[in-house]
C-alpha positions as CSV (number, residue, x, y, z in Angstrom):
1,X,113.2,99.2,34.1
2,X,115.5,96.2,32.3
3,X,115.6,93.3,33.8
4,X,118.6,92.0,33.7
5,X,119.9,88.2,34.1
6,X,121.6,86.9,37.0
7,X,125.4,86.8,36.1
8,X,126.8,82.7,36.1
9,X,128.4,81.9,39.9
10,X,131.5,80.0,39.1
11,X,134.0,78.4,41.9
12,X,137.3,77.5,40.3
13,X,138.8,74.1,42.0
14,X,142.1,74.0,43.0
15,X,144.5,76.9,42.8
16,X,144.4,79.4,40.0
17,X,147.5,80.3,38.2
18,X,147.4,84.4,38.2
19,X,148.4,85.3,34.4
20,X,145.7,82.8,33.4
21,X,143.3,84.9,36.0
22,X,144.2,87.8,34.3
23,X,144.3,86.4,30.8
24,X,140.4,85.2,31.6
25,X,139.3,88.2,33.2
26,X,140.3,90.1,30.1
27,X,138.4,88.3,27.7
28,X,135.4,87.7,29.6
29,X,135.0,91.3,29.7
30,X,135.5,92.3,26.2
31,X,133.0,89.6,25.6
32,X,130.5,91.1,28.2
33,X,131.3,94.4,26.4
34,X,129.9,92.6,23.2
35,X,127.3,91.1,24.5
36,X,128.6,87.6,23.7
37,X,129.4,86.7,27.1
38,X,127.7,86.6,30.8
39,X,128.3,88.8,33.3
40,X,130.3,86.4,35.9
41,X,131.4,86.1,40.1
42,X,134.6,83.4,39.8
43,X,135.6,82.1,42.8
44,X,138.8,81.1,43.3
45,X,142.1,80.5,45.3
46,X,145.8,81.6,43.9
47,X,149.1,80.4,45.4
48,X,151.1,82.7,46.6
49,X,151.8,85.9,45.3
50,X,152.1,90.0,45.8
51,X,149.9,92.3,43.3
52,X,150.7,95.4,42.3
53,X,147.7,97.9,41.9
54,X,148.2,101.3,39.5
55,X,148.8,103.2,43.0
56,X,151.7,100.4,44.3
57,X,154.6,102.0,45.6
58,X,157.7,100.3,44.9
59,X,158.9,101.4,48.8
60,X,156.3,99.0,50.0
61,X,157.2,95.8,48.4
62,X,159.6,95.2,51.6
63,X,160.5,91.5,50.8
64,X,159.6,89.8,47.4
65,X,159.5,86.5,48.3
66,X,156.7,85.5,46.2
67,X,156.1,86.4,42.6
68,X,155.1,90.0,41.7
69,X,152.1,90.6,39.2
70,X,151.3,94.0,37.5
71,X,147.5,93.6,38.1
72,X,146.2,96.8,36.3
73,X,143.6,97.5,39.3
74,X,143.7,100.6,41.4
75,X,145.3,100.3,44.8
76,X,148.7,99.5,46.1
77,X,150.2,96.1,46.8
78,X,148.1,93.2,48.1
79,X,148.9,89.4,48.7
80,X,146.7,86.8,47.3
81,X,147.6,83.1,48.5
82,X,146.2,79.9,50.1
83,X,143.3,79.8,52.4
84,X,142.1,83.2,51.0
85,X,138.9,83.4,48.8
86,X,139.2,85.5,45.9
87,X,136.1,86.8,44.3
88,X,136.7,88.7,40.6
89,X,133.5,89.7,39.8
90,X,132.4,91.2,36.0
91,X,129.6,93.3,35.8
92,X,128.3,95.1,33.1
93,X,128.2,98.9,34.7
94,X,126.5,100.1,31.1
95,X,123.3,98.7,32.2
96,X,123.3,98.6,36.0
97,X,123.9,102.1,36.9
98,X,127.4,103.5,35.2
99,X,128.1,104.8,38.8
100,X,131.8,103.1,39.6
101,X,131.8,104.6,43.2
102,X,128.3,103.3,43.8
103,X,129.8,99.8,42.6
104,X,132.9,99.5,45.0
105,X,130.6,100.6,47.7
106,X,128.1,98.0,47.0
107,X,130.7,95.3,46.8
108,X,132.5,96.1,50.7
109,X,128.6,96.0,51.7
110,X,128.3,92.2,50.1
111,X,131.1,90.8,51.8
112,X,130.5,92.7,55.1
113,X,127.0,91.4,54.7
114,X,128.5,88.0,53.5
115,X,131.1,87.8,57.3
116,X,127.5,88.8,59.4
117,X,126.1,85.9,58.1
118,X,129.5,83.6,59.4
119,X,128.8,85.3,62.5
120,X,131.6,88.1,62.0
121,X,130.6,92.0,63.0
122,X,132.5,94.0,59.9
123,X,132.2,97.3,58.6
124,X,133.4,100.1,56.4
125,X,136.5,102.4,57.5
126,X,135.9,106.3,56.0
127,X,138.8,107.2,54.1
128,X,140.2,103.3,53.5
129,X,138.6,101.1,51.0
130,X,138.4,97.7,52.4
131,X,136.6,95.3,55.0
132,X,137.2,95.9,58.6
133,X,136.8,94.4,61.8
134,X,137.9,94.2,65.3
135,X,140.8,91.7,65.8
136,X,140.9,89.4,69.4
137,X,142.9,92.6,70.6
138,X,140.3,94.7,70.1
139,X,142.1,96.5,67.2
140,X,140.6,97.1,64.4
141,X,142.2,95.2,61.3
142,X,141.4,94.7,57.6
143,X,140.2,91.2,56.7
144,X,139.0,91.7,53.3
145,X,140.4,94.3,50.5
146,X,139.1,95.4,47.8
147,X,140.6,96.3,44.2
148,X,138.6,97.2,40.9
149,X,139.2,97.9,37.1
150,X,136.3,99.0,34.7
151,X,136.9,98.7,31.0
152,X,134.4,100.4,28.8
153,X,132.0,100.2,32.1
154,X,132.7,96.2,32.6
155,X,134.1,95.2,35.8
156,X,137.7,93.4,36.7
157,X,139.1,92.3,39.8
158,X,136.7,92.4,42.9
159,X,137.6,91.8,46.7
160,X,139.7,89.1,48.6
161,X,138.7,87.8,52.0
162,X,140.8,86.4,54.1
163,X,139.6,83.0,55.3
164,X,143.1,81.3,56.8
165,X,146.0,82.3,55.1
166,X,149.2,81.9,56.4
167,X,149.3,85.7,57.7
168,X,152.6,86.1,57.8
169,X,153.1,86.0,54.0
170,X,151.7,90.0,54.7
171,X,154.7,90.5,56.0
172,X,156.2,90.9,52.5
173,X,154.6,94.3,51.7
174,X,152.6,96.4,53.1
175,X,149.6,95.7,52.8
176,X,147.0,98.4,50.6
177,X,149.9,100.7,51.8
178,X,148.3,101.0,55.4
179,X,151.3,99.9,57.9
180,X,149.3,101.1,61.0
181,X,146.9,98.8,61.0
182,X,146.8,94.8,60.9
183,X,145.7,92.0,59.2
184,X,143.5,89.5,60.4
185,X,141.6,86.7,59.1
186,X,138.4,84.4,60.1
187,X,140.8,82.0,61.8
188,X,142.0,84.5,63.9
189,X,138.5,85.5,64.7
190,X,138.4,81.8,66.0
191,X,135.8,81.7,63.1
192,X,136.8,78.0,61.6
193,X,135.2,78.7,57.9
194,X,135.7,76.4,55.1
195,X,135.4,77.8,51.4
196,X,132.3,76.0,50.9
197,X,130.9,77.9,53.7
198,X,132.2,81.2,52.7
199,X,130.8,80.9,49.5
200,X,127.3,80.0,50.8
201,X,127.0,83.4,52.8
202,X,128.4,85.2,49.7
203,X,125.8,83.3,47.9
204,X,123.3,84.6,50.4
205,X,124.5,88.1,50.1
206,X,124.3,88.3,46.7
207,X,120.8,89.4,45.8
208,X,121.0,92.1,48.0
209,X,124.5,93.3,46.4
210,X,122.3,93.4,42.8
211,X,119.9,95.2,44.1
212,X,122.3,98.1,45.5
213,X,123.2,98.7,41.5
214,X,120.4,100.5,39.6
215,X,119.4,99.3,36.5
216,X,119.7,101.2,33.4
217,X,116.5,101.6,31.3
């Protein structure tokens, strides 16, 4: 079996303009795909903005207030802003299992495993891709979405969790197209996270995220 090198962590300060995101993302995986570059998990923050996935329907951009990206993912239209960790993570699928499906699967189990270790109880919803979890209501709400892109079997995009935006920049779209459910975020769990600790239980999730993709001989 290969053994294959851990891919570099890297936590962008600041806020990161989105084009530039997507502009980085791009070349880190053609040079993954030439075996120039490391795989790579970038951290990061954006200011405020809507996303369009390959899926988006125009219908559910109800109010845009904040720039509107083509992102080139699948899905439908998501927010990315302020107090919300972004994690774009660039794998190289040729040698770690070529199963996409196994892949998104893995990553909702890294940050569900990632929120356990803050403390949070979240889980998997059959039929919608994503992080769930039970809001102070009692209803269950998404806290984390996810949204991939393989190129030539290297990974784009990768999941956002929602730490304490300002939720009612949701209220723009709707959200992964699913209007009958909320939104909710650590904060509103009364879970008072900063990045830093965020990242650590990612960090601490990680390994076990690895091991859930097979390596190719």
């Amino acid at each position: 079996m290969t053994r294959l090198s851990t891919p570099e962590w890297t936590v962008a300060p600041g806020r990161t303009d989105y084009a530039a995101a997507l502009a980085d993302m791009e070349a880190r995986a053609a040079a993954i795909q030439a075996g120039t570059g490391r795989e790579r998990v970038w951290l990061i923050e954006h200011p405020p903005l809507y996303t369009a996935g390959t899926s988006a329907d125009p219908a559910e951009l109800l109010d845009p207030r904040f720039p509107v990206f083509d992102a080139g993912r699948g899905g439908r239209y998501t927010y990315h802003g302020p107090g919300q960790r972004v994690g774009y993570v660039q794998l190289d699928l040729a040698k770690r299992g070529r199963d996409v499906r196994a892949y998104v699967s893995a990553l909702e189990g890294w940050v569900i495993d990632a929120l356990a270790l803050l403390g949070v109880a979240a889980r998997r919803a059959e039929g919608r891709i994503g992080i769930w979890t039970d809001d102070p209501d009692g209803r269950e709400a998404k806290i984390g979405a996810i949204g991939v892109r393989v190129k030539r079997w290297v990974t784009l995009h990768g999941f956002s969790l929602n730490v304490d935006p300002d939720m009612t920049h949701f209220s723009g779209i709707v959200p992964c197209g699913i209007a009958e459910f909320p939104v909710t975020s650590l904060a509103m769990l009364g879970k008072q996270a900063s990045f830093a600790e965020v990242d650590r239980a990612l960090a601490g999730a990680f390994p076990a995220f690895l091991d859930k993709l097979r390596a190719s001989d």
